[in-house]
C-alpha positions as CSV (number, residue, x, y, z in Angstrom):
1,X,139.6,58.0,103.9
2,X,136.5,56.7,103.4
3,X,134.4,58.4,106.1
4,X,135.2,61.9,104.5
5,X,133.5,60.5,101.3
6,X,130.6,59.0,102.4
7,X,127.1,60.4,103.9
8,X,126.3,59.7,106.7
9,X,122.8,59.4,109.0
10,X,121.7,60.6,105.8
11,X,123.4,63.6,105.1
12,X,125.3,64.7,102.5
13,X,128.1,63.5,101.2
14,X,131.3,65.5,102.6
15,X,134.3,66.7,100.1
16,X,137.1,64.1,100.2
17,X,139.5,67.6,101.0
18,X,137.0,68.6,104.1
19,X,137.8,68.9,107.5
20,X,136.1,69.1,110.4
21,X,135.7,72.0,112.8
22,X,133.4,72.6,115.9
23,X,132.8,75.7,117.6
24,X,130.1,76.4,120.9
25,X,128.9,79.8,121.0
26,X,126.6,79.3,124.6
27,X,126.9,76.6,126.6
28,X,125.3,73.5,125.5
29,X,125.4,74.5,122.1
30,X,128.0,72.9,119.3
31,X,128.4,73.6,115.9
32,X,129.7,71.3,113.5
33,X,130.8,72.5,110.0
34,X,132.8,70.7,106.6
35,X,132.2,71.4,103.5
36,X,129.9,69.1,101.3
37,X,131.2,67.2,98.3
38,X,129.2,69.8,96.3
39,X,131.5,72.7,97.6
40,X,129.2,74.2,99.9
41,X,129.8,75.0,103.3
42,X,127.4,73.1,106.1
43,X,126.6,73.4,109.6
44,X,124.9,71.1,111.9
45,X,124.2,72.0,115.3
46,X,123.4,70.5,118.9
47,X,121.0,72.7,120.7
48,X,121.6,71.6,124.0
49,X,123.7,68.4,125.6
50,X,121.9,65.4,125.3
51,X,119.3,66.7,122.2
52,X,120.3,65.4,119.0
53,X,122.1,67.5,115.8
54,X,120.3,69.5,113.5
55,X,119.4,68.2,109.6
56,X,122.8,69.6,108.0
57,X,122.3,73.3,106.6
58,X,124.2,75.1,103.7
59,X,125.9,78.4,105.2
60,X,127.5,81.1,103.7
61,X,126.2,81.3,99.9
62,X,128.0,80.7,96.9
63,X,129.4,84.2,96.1
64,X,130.5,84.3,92.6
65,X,134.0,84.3,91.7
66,X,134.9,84.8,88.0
67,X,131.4,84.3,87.1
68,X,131.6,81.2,88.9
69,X,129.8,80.2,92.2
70,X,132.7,79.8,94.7
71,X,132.8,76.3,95.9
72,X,135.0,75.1,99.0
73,X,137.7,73.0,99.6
74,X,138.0,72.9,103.5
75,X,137.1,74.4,106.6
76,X,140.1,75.9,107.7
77,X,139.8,77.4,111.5
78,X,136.6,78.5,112.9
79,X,136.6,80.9,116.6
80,X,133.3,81.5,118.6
81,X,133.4,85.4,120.4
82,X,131.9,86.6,123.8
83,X,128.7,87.7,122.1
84,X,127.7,84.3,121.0
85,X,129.0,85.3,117.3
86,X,131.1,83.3,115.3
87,X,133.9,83.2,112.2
88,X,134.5,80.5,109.9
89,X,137.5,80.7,107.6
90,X,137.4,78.1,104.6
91,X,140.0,77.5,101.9
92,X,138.1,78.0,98.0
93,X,139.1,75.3,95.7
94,X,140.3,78.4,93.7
95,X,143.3,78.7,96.5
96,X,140.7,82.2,98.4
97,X,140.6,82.5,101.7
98,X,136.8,83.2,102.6
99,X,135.1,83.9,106.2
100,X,131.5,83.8,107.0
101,X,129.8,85.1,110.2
102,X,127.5,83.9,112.5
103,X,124.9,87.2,114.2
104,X,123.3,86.1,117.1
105,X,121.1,88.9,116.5
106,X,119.4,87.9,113.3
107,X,120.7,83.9,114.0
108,X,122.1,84.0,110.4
109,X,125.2,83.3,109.1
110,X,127.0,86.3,106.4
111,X,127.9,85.1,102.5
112,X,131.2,84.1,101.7
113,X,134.0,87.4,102.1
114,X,137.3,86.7,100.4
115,X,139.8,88.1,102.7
């Protein structure tokens, strides 16, 4: 399909194997994430109903995996928890399941864990 191929508004370009998940972790707020073309794994995010989404943002680093930065097939299920924190579990194109975490403490998301 071509709307998983091509940027859009400007973005990047998202892998033609990406899904799409969305996850709110306070009210108002929506997260977006797919994985880019590139194999990285991006997040754009509403703030608040009616304000527009965030410029999309590479999450989750590029752990190395046989010496080889781990890039990403797909988004696979993503969960948001009473504490405003939030999992992500993506597929590797190397077949690796891999979760990254969102800390409403430090507002960052964690690197890439094979689980």
């Amino acid at each position: 399909d071509a709307t998983h191929t091509a940027a859009v508004g400007g973005g990047p370009a998202l892998s033609s194997l990406s899904r799409i998940a969305a996850l709110s972790r306070a009210a108002g707020l929506l997260d977006v994430l797919a994985v880019a073309g590139t194999g990285e794994l991006l997040v754009t995010s509403r703030p608040a109903v009616g304000q527009p989404f965030t410029a999309p943002a590479v999450v989750g680093g590029a752990p190395l995996v046989g010496g080889v930065p781990l890039r990403l097939a797909r988004v696979e299920s993503c969960v948001s928890l009473a504490d405003g924190s939030a999992v992500v579990a993506a597929i590797g194109r190397e077949g690796g399941t891999w979760l990254t975490r969102f800390d409403p403490g430090t507002s960052t998301w964690s690197t890439l864990e094979p689980i």
